[in-house]
Every structure is written in C-alpha cells, then in structure tokens.
SEFI-981857 format. One record per residue: residue in three letters; residue number from 1; x negated, y, z of N, C-alpha, C in turn. Coordinates in steps of 0.1 Angstrom, whole numbers, padded with zeros to 4 digits. Layout:
<sites>
{type = ALA seq = NUM nu = X nv = Y nw = Z cau = X cav = Y caw = Z cu = X cv = Y cw = Z}
...
</sites>
This chain:
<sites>
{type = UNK seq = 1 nu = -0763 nv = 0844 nw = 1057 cau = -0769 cav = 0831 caw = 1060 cu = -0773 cv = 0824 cw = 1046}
{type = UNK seq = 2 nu = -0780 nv = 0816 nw = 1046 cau = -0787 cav = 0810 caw = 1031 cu = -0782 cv = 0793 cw = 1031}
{type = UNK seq = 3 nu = -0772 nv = 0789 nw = 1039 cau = -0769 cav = 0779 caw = 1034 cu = -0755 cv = 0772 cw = 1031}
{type = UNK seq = 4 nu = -0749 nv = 0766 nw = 1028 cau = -0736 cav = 0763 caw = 1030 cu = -0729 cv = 0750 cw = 1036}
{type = UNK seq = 5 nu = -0722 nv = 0745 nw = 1042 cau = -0720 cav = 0737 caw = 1048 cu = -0707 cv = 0735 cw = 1043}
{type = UNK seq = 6 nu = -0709 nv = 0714 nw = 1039 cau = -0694 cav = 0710 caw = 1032 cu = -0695 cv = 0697 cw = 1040}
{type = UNK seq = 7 nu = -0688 nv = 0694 nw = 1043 cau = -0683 cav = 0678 caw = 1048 cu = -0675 cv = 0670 cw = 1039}
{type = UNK seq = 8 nu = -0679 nv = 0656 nw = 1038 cau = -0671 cav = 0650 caw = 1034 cu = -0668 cv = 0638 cw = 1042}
{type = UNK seq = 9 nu = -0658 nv = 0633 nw = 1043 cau = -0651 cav = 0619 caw = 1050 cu = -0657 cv = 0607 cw = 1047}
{type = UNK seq = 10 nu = -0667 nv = 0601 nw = 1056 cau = -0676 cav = 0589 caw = 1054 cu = -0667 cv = 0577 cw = 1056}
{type = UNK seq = 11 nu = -0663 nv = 0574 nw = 1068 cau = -0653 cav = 0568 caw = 1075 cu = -0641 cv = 0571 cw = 1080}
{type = UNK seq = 12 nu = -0631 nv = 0565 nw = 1078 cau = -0617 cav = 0570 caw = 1081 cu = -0612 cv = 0564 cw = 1094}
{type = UNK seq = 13 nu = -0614 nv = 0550 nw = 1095 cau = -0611 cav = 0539 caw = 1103 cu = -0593 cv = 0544 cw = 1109}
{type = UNK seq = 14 nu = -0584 nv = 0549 nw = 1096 cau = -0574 cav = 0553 caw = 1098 cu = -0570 cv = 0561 cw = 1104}
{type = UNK seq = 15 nu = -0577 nv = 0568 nw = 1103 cau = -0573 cav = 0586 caw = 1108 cu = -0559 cv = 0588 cw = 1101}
{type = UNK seq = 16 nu = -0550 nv = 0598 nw = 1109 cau = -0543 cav = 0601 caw = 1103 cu = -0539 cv = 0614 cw = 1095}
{type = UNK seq = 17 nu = -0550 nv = 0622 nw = 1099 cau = -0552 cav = 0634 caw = 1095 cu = -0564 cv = 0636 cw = 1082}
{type = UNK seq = 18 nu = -0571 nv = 0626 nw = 1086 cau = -0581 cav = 0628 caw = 1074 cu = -0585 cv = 0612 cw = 1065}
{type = UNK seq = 19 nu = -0590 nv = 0615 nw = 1057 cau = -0589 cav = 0598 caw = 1046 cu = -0605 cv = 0603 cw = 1043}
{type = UNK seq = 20 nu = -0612 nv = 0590 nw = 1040 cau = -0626 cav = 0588 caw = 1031 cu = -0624 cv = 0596 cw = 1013}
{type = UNK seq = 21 nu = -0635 nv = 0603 nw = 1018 cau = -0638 cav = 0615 caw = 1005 cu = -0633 cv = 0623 cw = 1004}
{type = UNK seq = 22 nu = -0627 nv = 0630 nw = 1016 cau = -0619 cav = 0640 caw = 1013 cu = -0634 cv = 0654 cw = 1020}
{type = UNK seq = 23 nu = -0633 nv = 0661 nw = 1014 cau = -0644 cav = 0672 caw = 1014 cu = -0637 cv = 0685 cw = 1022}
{type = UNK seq = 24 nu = -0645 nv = 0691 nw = 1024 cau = -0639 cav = 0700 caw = 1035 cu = -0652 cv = 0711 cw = 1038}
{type = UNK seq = 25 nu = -0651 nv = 0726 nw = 1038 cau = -0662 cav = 0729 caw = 1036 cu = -0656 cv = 0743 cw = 1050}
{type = UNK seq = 26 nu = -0669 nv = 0748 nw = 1053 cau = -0670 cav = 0750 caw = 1069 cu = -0676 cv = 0767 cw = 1069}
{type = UNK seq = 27 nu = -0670 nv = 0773 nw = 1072 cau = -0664 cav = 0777 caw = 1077 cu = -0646 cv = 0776 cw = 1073}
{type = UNK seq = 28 nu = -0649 nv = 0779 nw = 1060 cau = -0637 cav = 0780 caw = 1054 cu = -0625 cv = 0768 cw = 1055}
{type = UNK seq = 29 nu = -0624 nv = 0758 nw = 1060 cau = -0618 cav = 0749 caw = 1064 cu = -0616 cv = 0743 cw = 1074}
{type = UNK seq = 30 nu = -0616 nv = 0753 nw = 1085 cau = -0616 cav = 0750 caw = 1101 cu = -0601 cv = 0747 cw = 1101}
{type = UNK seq = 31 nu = -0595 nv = 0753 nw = 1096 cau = -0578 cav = 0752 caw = 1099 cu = -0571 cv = 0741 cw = 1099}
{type = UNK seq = 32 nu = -0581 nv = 0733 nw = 1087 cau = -0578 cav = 0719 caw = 1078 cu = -0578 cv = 0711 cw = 1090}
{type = UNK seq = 33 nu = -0592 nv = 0706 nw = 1098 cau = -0598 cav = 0698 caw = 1103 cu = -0592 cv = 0697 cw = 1119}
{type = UNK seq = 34 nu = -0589 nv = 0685 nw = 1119 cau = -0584 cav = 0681 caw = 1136 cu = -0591 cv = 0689 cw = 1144}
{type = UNK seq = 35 nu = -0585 nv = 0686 nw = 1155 cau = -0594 cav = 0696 caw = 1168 cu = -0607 cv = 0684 cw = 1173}
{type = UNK seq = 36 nu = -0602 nv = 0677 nw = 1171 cau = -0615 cav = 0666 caw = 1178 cu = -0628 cv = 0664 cw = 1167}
{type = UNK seq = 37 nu = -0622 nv = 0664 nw = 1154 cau = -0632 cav = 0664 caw = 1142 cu = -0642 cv = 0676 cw = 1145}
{type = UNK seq = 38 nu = -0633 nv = 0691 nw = 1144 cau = -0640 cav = 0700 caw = 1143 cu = -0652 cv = 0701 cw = 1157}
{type = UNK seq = 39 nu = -0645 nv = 0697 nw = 1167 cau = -0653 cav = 0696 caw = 1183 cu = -0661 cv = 0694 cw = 1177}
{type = UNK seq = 40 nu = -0664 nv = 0678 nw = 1168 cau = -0672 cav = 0670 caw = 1168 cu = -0685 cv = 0673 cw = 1157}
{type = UNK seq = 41 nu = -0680 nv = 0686 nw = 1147 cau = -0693 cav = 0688 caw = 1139 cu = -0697 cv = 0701 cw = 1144}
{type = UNK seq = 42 nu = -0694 nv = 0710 nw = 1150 cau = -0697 cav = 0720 caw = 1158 cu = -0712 cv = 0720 cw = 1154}
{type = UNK seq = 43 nu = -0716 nv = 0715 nw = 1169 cau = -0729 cav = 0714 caw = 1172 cu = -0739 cv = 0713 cw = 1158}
{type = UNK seq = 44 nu = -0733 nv = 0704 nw = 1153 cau = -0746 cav = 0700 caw = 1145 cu = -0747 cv = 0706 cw = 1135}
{type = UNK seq = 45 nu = -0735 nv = 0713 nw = 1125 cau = -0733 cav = 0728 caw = 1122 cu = -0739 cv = 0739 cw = 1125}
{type = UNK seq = 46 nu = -0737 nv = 0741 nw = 1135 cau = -0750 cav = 0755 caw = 1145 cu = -0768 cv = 0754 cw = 1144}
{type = UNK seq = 47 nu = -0767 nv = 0740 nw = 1143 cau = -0783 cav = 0734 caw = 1141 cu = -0787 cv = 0737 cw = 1122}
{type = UNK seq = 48 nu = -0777 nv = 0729 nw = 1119 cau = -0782 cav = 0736 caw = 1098 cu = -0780 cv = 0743 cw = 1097}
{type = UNK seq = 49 nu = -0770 nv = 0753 nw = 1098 cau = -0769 cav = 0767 caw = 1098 cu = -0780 cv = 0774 cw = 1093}
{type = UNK seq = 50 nu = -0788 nv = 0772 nw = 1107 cau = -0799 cav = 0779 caw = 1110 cu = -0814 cv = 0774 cw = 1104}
{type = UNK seq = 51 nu = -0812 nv = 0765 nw = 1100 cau = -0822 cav = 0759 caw = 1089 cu = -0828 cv = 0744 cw = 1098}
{type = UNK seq = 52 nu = -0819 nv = 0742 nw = 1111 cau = -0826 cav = 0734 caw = 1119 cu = -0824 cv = 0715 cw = 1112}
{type = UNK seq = 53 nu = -0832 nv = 0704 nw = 1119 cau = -0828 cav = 0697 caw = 1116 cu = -0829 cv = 0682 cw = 1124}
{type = UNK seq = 54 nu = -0823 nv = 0674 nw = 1130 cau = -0823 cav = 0667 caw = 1138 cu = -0833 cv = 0655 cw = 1136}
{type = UNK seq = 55 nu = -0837 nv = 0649 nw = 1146 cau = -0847 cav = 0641 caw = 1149 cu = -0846 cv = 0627 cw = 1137}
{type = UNK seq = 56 nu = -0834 nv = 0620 nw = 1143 cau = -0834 cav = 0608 caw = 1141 cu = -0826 cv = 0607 cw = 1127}
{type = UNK seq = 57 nu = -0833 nv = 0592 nw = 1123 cau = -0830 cav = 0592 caw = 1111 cu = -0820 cv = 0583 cw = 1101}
{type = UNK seq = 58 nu = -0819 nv = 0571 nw = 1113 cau = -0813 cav = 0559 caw = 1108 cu = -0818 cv = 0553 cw = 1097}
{type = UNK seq = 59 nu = -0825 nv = 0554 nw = 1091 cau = -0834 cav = 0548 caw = 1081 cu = -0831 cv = 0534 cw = 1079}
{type = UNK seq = 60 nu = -0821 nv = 0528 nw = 1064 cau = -0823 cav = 0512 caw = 1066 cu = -0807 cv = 0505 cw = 1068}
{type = UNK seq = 61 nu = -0797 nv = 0520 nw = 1072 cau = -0782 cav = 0521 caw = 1077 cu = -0776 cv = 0530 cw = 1066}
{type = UNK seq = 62 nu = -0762 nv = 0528 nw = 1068 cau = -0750 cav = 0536 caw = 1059 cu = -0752 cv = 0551 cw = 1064}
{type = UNK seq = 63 nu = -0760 nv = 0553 nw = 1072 cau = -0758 cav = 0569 caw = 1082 cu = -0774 cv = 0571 cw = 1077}
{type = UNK seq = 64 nu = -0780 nv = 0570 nw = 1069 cau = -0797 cav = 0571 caw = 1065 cu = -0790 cv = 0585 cw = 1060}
{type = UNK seq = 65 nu = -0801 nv = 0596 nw = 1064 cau = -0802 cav = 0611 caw = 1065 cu = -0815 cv = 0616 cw = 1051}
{type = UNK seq = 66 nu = -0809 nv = 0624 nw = 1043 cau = -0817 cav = 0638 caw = 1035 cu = -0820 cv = 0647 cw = 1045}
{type = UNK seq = 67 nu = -0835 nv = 0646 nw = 1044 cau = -0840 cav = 0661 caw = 1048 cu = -0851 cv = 0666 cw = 1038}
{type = UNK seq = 68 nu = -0844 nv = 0676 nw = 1031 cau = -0851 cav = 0683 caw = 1021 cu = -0857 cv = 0694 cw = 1028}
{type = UNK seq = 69 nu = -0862 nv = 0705 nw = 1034 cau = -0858 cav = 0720 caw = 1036 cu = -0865 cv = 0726 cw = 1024}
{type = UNK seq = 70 nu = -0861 nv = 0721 nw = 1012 cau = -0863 cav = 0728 caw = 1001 cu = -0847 cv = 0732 cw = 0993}
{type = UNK seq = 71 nu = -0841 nv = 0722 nw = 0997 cau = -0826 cav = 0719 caw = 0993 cu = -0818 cv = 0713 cw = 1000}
{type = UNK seq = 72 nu = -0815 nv = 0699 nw = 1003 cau = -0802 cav = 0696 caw = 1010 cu = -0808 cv = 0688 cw = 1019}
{type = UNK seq = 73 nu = -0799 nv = 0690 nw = 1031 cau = -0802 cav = 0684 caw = 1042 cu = -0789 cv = 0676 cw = 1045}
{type = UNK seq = 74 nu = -0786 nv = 0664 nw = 1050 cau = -0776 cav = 0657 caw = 1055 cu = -0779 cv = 0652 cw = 1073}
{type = UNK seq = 75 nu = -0763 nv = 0655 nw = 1077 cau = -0760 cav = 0647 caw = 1091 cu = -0749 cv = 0643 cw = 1093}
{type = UNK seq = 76 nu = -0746 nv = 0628 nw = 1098 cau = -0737 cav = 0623 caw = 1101 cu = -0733 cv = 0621 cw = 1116}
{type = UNK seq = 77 nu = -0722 nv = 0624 nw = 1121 cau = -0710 cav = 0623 caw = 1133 cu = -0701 cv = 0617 cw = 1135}
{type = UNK seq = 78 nu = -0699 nv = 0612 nw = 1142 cau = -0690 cav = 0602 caw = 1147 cu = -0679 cv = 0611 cw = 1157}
{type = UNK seq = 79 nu = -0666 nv = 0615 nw = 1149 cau = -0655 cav = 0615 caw = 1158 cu = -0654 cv = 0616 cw = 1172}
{type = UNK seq = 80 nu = -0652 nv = 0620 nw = 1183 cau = -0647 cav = 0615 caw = 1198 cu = -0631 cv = 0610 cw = 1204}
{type = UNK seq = 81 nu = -0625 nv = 0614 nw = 1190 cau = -0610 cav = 0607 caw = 1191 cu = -0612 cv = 0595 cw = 1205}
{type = UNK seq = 82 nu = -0602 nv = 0596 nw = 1212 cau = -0607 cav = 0578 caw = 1220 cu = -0599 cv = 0564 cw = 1211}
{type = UNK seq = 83 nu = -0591 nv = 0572 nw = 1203 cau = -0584 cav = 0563 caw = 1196 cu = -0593 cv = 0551 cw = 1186}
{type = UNK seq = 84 nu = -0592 nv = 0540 nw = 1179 cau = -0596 cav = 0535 caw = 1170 cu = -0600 cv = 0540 cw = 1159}
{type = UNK seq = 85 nu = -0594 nv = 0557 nw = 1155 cau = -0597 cav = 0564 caw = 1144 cu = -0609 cv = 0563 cw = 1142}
{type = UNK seq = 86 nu = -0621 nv = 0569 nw = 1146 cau = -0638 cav = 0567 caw = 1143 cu = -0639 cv = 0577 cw = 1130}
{type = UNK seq = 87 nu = -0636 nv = 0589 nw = 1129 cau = -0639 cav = 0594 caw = 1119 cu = -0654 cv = 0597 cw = 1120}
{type = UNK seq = 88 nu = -0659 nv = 0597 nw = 1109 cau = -0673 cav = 0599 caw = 1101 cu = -0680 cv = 0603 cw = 1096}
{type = UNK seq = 89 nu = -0677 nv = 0620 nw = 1099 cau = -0681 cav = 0629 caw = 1078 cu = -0697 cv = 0629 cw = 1082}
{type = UNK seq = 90 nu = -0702 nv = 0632 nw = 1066 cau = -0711 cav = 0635 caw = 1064 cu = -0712 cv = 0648 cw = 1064}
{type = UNK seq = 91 nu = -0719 nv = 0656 nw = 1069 cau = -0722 cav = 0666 caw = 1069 cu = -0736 cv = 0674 cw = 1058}
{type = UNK seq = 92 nu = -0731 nv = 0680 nw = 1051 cau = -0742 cav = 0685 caw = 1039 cu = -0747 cv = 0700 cw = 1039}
{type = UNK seq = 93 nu = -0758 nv = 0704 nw = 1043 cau = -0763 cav = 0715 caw = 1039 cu = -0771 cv = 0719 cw = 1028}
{type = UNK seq = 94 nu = -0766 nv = 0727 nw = 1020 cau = -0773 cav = 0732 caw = 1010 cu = -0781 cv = 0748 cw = 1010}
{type = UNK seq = 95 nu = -0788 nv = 0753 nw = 0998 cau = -0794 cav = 0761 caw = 1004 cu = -0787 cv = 0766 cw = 0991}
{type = UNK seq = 96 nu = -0785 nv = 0782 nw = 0991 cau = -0778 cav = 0786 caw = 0983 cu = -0792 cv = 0793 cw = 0976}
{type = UNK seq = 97 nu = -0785 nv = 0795 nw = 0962 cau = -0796 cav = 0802 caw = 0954 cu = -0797 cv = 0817 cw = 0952}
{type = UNK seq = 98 nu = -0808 nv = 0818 nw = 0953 cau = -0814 cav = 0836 caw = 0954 cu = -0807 cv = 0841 cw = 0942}
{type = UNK seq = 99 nu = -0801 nv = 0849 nw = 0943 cau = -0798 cav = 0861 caw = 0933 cu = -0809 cv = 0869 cw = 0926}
</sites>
C-alpha cells in the first residue's frame, strides 16, 4: 500500500485512555487504542487506505479537512463512547515516497 496512516488526539473531553496529542499510528497501534476508538476510525481508515476520500469538508470549523491526493489527506471522528469522553483524532494520510 502507498500510504501511511497516523492519528493523533484532537479532543480528549477526558478520556481516560487517551489525552490530546497523543499520536498513534495504524496499523501498528491497534493494541494501544480503545475498542470504541478503534470501532470508530475503522471505516474511514479503509477509505484512505485506498487513496479514497470523503465528501464533506467542514470548511470555516476546528474539524476543516486537507485533501491533497498528491500528499496528505486528513479526517476527523468523533468517538461513539456513550460517555462524556467525545474522543476526536485526527486522522492523517500520507503518501509514502517512491524508492
């Protein structure tokens, strides 16, 4: 695959597993990440992966999206915890460089 996928902690709203700016990079840090976290970037993981990239943009908000497909692409998620937690990451795709 040609790209790499790192997350970082946008919002914490007191998680207790995860804090703001903590980075976390995917595949390699599934173990790390809550079960509800991970639920929760799944999907949109399977879409950059693959070079894909979602519609909306938030344009004008703290959640305003990069779409490069030259270079980095960003998506943000919101947790499903039902608790107050509200975790946040950003989601970052990069494109890795040709050898």
């Amino acid at each position: 695959m040609g790209y790499t996928i790192e997350l970082e902690v946008f919002e914490s709203g007191g998680c207790a597993s995860h804090k703001v700016g903590e980075k976390l990079r995917h595949p390699e840090d599934r173990g790390i990440m809550c079960p509800w976290l991970l639920d929760s970037v799944s999907s949109m993981i399977r879409v950059l992966r693959y070079g894909g990239t979602l519609p909306w943009e938030y344009k004008g908000t703290p959640y305003e999206k990069e779409i490069d497909p030259q270079g980095i692409t960003t998506e943000f998620v919101r947790c499903p915890d039902p608790t107050s937690s509200g975790v946040v990451p950003k989601i970052t795709r990069k494109k890795r460089a040709r050898k």
